[in-house]
C-alpha positions as CSV (number, residue, x, y, z in Angstrom):
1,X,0.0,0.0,0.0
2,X,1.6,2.8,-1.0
3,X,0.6,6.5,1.0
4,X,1.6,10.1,0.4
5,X,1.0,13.3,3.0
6,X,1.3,16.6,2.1
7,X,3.3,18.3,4.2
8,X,4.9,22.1,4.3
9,X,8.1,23.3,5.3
10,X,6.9,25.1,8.4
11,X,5.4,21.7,9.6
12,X,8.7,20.0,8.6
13,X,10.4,22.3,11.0
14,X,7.8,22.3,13.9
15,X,8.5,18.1,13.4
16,X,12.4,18.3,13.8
17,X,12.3,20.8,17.1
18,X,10.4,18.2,18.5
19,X,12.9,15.6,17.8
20,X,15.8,14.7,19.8
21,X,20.2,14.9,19.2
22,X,20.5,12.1,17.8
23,X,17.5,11.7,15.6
24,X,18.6,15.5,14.2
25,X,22.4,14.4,13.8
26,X,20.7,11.4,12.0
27,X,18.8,14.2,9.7
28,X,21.7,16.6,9.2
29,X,23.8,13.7,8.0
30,X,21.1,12.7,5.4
31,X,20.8,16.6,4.7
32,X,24.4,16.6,3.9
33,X,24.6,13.4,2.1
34,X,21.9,14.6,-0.4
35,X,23.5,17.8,-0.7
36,X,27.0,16.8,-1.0
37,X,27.1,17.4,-4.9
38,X,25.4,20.6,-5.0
39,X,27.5,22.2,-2.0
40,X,30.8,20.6,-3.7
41,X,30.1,22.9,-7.7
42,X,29.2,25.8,-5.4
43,X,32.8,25.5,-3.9
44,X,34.5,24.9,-7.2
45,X,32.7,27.8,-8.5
46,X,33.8,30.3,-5.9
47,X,37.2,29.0,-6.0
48,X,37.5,28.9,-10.1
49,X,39.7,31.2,-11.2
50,X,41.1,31.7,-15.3
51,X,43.6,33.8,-14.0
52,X,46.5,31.7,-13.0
53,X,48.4,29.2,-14.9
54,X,51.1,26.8,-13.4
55,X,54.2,29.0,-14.4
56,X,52.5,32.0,-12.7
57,X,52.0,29.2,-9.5
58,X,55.3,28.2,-9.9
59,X,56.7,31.7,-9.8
60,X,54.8,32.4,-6.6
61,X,56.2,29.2,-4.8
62,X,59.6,30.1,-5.7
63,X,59.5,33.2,-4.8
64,X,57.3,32.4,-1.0
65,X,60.4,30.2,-0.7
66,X,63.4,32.3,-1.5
67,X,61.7,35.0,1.1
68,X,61.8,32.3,3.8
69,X,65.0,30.9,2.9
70,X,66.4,34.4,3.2
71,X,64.8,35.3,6.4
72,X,66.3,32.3,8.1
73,X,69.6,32.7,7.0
74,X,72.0,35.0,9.4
């Protein structure tokens, strides 16, 4: 037998304040399972950049590393 409810986000909400720690850890981990994928491109996204290449990273290593070499030296 198969059922459906209709049920609205308020009353979703009203239903997990009533719940307790471990049955909302048990929901947040579900929450973040089936949102894994869209939170991970939103990431990429904000971290994409066109701007560098790997000679310009390169450079910047280099460069980050002759500055500390040169501060520890006497």
């Amino acid at each position: 037998m198969n059922m459906s409810i209709s049920v609205d986000f308020s009353q979703i909400k009203i239903a997990v304040e009533q719940c307790n720690v471990d049955e909302k850890l048990e929901l947040l981990k579900l929450l973040e399972k089936e949102t894994f994928s869209t939170r991970f491109k939103q990431l990429l996204n904000q971290i994409k950049t066109d701007g560098l290449n790997l000679e310009e990273i390169t450079a910047e290593v280099e460069a980050v590393r002759q500055e500390r070499y040169s501060a520890k030296s006497p």
